[in-house]
C-alpha positions as CSV (number, residue, x, y, z in Angstrom):
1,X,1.3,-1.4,50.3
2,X,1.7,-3.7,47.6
3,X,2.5,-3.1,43.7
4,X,0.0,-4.0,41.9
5,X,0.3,-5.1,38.2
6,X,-2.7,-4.5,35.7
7,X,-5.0,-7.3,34.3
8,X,-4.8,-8.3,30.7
9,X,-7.8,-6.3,30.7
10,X,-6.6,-3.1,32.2
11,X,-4.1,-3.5,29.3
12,X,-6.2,-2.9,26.1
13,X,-6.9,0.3,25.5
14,X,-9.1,1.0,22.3
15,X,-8.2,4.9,22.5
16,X,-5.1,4.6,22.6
17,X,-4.6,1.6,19.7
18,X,-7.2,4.1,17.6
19,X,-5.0,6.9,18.6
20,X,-1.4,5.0,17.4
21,X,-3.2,4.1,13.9
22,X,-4.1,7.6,13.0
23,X,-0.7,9.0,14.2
24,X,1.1,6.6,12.1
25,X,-1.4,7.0,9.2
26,X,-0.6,11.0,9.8
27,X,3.3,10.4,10.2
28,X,3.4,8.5,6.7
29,X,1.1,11.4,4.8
30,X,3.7,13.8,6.4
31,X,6.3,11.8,5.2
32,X,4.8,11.1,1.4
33,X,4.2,14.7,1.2
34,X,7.4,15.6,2.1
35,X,9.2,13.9,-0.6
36,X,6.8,15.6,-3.0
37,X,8.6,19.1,-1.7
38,X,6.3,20.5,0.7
39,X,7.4,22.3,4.0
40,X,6.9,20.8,7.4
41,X,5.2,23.7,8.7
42,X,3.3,23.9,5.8
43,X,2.3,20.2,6.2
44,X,2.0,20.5,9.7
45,X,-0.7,23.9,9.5
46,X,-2.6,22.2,6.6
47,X,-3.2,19.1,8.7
48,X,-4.3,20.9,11.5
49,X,-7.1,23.1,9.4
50,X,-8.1,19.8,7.9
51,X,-8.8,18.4,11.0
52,X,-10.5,21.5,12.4
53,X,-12.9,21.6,9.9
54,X,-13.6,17.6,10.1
55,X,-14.6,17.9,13.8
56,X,-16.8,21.0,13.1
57,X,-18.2,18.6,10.0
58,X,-18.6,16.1,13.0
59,X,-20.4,18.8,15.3
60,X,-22.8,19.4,13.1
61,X,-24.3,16.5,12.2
62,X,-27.5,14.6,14.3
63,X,-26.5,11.5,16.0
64,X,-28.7,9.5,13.2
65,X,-26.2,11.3,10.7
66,X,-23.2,9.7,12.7
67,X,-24.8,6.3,12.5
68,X,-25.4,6.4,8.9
69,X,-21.4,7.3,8.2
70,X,-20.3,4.3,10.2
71,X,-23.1,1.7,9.0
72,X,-21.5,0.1,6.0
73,X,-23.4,0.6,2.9
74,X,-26.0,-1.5,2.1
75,X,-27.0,-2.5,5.4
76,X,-30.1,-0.4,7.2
């Protein structure tokens, strides 16, 4: 069998790119809040509930509720 290497294509991953930005976002709150004297844990658990109750925000809504929080304002 012969290796095979992945197209250009196979390559880009949005999830994963999306997933890089948010945990470098996160890892620079963590780190801002750290210098302002709050506990890792403490950071760590507060993080977590927030995004909890985001995705139960999330769950709830219709799907025309989802398209109206990603449609930039102004625009129908």
């Amino acid at each position: 069998m012969t290796e095979r290497h992945p197209t250009q294509d196979e390559l880009y991953d949005p999830l994963a790119i999306n997933r890089f930005k948010v945990e470098a976002a996160m890892l620079e709150l963590i780190d801002q809040l750290q210098r302002q004297g709050l506990d890792k844990l403490e950071i760590a658990l507060a993080l977590a509930d927030a995004a909890e109750d985001y995705v139960m925000r999330l769950a709830s809504k219709t799907p025309d509720d989802l398209e109206d929080d990603i449609r930039p304002h102004g625009y129908q």
